[in-house]
GUGULO-224942 format. One record per atom (N, C-alpha, C): x, y, z. Coordinates in pm, whole numbers, plus 50000, padded with zeros to 5 digits. Layout:
N
+-------+-------+-------+
:  east : north :    up :
+-------+-------+-------+
:     X :     Y :     Z :
...
+-------+-------+-------+
//
This chain:
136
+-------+-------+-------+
:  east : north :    up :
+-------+-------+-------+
: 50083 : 49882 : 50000 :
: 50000 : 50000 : 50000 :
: 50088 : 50125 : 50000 :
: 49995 : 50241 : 49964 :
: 50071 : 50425 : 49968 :
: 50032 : 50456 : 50021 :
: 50081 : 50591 : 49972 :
: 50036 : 50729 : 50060 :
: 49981 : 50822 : 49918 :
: 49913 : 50900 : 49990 :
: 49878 : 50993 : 49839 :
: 49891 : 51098 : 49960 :
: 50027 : 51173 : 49885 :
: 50090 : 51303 : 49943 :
: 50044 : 51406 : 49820 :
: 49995 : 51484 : 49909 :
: 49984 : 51627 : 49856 :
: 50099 : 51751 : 49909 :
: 50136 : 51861 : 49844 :
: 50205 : 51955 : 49932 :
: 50145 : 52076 : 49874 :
: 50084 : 52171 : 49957 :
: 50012 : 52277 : 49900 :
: 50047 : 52405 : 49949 :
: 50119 : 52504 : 49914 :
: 50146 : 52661 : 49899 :
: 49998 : 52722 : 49852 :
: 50042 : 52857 : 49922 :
: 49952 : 52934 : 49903 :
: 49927 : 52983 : 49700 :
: 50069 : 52931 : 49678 :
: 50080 : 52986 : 49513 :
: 50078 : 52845 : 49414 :
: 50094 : 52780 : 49518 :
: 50087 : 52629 : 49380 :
: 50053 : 52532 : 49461 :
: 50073 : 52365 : 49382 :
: 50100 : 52253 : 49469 :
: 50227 : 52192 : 49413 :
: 50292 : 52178 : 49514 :
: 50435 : 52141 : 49466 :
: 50463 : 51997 : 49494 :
: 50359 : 51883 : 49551 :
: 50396 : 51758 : 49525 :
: 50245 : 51707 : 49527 :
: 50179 : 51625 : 49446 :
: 50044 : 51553 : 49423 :
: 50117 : 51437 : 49403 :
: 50098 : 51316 : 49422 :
: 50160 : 51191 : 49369 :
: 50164 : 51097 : 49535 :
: 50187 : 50962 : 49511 :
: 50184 : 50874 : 49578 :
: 50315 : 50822 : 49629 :
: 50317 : 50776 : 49699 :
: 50492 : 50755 : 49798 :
: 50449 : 50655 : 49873 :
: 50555 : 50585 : 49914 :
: 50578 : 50502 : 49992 :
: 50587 : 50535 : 50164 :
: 50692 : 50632 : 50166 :
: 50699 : 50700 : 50298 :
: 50697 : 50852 : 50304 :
: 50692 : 50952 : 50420 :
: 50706 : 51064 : 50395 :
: 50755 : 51142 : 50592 :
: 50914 : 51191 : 50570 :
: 50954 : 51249 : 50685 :
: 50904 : 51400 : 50707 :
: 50825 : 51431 : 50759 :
: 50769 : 51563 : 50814 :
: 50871 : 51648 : 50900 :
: 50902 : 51740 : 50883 :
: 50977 : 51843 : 50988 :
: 50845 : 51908 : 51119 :
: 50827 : 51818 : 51167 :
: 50716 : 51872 : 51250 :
: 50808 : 51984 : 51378 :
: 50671 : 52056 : 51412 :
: 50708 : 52122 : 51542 :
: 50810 : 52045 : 51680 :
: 50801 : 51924 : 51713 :
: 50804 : 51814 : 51776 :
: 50934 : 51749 : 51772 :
: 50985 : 51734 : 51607 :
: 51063 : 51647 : 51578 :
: 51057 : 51636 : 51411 :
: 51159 : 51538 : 51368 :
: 51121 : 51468 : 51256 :
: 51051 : 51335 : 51291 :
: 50948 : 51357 : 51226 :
: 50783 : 51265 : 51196 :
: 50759 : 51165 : 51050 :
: 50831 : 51047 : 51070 :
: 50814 : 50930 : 50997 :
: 50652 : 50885 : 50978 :
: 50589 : 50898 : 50831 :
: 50468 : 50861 : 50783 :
: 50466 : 50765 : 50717 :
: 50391 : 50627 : 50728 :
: 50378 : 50517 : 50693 :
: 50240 : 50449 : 50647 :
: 50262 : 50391 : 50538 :
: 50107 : 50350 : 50503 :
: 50050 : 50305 : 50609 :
: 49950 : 50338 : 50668 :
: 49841 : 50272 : 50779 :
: 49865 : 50372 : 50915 :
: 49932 : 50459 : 50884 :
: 49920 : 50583 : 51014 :
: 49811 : 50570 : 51087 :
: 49836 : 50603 : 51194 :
: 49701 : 50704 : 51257 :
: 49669 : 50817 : 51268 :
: 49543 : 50842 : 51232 :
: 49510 : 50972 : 51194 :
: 49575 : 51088 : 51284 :
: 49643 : 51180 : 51230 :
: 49709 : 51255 : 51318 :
: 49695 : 51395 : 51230 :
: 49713 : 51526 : 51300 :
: 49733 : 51691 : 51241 :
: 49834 : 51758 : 51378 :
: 49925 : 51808 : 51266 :
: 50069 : 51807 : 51328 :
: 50092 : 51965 : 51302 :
: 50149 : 52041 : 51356 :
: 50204 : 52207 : 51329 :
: 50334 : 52127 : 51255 :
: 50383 : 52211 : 51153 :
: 50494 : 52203 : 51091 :
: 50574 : 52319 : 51083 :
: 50716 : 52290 : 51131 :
: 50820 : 52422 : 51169 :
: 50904 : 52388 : 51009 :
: 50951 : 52508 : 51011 :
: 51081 : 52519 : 50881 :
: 51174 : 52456 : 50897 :
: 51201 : 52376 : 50751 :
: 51281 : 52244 : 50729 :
: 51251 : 52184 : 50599 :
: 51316 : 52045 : 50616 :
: 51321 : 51977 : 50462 :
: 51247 : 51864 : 50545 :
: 51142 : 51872 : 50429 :
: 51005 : 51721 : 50402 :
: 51079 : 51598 : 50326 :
: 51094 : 51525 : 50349 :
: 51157 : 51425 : 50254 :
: 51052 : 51314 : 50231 :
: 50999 : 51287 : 50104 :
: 50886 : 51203 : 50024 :
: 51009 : 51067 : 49973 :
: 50927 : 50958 : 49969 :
: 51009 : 50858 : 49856 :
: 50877 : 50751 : 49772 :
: 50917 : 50823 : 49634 :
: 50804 : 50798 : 49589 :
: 50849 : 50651 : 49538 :
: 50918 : 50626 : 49541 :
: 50979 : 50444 : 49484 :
: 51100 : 50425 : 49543 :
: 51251 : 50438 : 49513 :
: 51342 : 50415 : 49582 :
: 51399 : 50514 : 49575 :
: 51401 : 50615 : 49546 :
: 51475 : 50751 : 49616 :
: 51401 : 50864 : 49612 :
: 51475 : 50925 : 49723 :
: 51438 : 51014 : 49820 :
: 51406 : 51110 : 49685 :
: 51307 : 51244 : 49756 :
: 51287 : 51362 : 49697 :
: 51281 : 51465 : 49818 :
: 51349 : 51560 : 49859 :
: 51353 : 51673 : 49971 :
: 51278 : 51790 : 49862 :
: 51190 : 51866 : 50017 :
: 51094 : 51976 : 49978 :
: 51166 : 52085 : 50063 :
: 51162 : 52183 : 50039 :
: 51202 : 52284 : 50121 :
: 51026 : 52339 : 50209 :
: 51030 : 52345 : 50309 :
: 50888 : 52350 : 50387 :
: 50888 : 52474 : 50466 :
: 50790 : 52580 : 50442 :
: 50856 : 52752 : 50522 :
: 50696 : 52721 : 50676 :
: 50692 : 52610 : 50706 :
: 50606 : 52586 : 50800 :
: 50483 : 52574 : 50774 :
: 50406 : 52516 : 50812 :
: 50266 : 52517 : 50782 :
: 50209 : 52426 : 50858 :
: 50073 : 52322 : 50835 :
: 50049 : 52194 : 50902 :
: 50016 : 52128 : 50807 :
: 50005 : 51918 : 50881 :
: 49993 : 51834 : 50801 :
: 49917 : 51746 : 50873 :
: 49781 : 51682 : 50783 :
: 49698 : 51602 : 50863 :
: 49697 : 51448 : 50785 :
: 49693 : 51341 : 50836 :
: 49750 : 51223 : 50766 :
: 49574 : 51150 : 50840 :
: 49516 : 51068 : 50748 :
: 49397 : 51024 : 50734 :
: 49409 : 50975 : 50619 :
: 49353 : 50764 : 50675 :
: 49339 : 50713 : 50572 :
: 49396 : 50730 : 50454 :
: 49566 : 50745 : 50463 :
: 49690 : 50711 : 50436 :
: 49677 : 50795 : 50258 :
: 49623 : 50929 : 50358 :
: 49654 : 51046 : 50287 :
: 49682 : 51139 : 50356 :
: 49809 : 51203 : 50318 :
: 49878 : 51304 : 50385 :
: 49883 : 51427 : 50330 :
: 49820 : 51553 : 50354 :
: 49749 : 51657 : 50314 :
: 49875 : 51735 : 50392 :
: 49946 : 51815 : 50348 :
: 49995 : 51958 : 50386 :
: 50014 : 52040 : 50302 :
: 49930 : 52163 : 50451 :
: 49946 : 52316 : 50414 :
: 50050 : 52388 : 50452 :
: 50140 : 52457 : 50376 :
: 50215 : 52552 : 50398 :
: 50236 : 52683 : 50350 :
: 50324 : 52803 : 50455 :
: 50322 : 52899 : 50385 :
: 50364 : 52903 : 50218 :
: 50478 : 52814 : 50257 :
: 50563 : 52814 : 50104 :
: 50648 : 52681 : 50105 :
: 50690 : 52678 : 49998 :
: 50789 : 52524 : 49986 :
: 50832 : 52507 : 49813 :
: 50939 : 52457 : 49817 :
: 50983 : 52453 : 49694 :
: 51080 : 52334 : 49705 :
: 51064 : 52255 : 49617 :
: 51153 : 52108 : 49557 :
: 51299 : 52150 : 49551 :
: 51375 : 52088 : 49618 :
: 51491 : 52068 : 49674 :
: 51581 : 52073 : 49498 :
: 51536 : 51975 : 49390 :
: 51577 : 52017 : 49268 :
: 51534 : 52098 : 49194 :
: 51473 : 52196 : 49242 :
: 51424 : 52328 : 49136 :
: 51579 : 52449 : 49219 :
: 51626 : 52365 : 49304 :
: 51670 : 52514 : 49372 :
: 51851 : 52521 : 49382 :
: 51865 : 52637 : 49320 :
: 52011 : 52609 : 49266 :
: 52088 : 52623 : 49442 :
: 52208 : 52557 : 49415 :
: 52274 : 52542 : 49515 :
: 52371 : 52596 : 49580 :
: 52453 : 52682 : 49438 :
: 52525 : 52767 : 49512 :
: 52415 : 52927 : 49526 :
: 52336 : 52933 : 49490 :
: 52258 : 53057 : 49530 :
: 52231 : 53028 : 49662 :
: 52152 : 52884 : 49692 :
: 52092 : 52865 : 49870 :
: 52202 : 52919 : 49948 :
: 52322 : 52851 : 49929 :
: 52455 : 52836 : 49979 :
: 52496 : 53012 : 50031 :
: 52511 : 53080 : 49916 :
: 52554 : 53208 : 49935 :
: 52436 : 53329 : 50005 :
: 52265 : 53249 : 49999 :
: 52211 : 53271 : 50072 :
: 52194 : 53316 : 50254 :
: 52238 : 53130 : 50253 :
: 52295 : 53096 : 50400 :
: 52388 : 53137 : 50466 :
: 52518 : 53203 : 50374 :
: 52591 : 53270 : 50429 :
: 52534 : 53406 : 50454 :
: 52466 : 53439 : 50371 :
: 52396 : 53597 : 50428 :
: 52333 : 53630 : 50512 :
: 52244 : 53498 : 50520 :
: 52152 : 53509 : 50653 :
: 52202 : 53479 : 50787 :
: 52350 : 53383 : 50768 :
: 52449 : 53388 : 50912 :
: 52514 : 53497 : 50960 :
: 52527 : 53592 : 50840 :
: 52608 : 53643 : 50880 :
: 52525 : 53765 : 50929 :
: 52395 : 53821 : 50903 :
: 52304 : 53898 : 50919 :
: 52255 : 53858 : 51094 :
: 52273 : 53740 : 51142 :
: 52259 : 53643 : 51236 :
: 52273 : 53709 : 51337 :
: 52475 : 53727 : 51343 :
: 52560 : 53731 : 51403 :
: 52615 : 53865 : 51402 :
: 52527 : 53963 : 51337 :
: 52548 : 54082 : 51333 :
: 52445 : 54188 : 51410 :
: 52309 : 54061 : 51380 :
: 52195 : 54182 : 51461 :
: 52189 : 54166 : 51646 :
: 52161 : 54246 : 51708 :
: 52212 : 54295 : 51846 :
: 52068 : 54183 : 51910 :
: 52092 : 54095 : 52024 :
: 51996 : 54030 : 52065 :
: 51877 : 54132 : 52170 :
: 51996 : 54284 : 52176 :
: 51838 : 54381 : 52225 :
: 51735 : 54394 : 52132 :
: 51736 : 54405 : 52005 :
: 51611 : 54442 : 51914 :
: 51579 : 54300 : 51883 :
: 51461 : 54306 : 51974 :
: 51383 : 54131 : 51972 :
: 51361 : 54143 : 51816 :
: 51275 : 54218 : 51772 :
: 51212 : 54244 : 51611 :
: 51306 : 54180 : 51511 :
: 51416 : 54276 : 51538 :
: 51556 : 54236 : 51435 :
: 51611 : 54090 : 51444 :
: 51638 : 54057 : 51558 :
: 51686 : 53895 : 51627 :
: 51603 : 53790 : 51555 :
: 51473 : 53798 : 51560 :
: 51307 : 53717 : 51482 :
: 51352 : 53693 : 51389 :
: 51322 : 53818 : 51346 :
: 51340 : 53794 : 51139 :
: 51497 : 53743 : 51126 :
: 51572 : 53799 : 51159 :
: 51726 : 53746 : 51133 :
: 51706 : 53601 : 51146 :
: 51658 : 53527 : 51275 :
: 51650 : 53325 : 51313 :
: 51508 : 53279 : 51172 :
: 51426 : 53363 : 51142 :
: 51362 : 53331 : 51060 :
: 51407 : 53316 : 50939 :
: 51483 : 53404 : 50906 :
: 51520 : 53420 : 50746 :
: 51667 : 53329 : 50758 :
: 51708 : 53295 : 50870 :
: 51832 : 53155 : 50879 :
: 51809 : 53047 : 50850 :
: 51687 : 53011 : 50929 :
: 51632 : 52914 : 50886 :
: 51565 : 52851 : 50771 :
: 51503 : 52917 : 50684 :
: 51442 : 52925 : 50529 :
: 51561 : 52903 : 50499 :
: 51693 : 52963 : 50533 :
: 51820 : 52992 : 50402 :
: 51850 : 52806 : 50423 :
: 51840 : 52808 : 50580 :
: 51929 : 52693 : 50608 :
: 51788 : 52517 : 50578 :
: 51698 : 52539 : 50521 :
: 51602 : 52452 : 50473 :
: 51646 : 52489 : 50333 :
: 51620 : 52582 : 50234 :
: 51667 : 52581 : 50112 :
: 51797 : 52524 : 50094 :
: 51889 : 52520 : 50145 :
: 52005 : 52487 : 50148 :
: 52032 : 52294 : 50138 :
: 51964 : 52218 : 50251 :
: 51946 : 52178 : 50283 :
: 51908 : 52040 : 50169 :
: 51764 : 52093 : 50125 :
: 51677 : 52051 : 50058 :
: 51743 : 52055 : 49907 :
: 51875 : 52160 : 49846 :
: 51914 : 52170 : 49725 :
: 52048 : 52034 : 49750 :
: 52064 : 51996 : 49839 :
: 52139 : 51873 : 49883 :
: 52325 : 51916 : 49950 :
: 52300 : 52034 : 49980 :
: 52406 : 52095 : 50077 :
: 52407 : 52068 : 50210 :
: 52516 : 52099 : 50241 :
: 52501 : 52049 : 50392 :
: 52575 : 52194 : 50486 :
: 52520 : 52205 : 50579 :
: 52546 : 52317 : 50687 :
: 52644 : 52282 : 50766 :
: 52738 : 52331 : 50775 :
: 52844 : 52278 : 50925 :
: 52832 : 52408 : 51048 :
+-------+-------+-------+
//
């Protein structure tokens, strides 16, 4: 048996198709989905979704959203998300360096500034991620 994974943005759907398994970046943890789940709806934090629709992997880039798994269909909403191979790598890359370094520059008094700076790290460091780079 599958899964019939959906992945849905506010601007597209970026995965419809059936899989075998599917790793969620939940609030919680990473969240292993298996044909015959139990029905579950999960908050989803920023990170890489990893689907396998036959024998290899496919990574999503995921900007948070939620995911409800019923009768071994797995429905998620997110703000945004984009396929790990649509997304060039040294752009994520030189991204991630911008957003570290933007990081490590903004003052932890301006809560406002500190937010968006761990927010926009994180997207860099899921795009990154998901284009098949790795963070040290």
């Amino acid at each position: 048996m599958s899964l019939t994974v959906r992945v849905i943005a506010p601007d597209q759907t970026v995965w419809d198709a059936e899989a075998e398994e599917v790793i969620l970046p939940s609030t919680t943890g990473q969240l292993g989905i298996l044909s015959g789940h139990a029905p579950l709806m999960t908050a989803l934090d920023v990170g890489v979704m990893r689907v396998r629709p036959a024998k290899d992997w496919v990574a999503i880039a995921l900007m948070g959203g939620f995911a409800e798994v019923d009768n071994d269909e797995v429905t998620i909403l997110v703000r945004g998300a984009e396929r790990g191979d649509s997304i060039n790598q040294d752009d994520a890359r030189s991204a991630f360096e911008t957003a570290q370094a933007t990081m490590t520059a903004t003052s932890s008094d301006d809560r406002q500034a500190a937010l968006q700076a761990r927010q926009a790290l994180q997207k860099a460091r899921a795009r990154l991620q998901a284009a098949g780079g790795s963070v040290g």
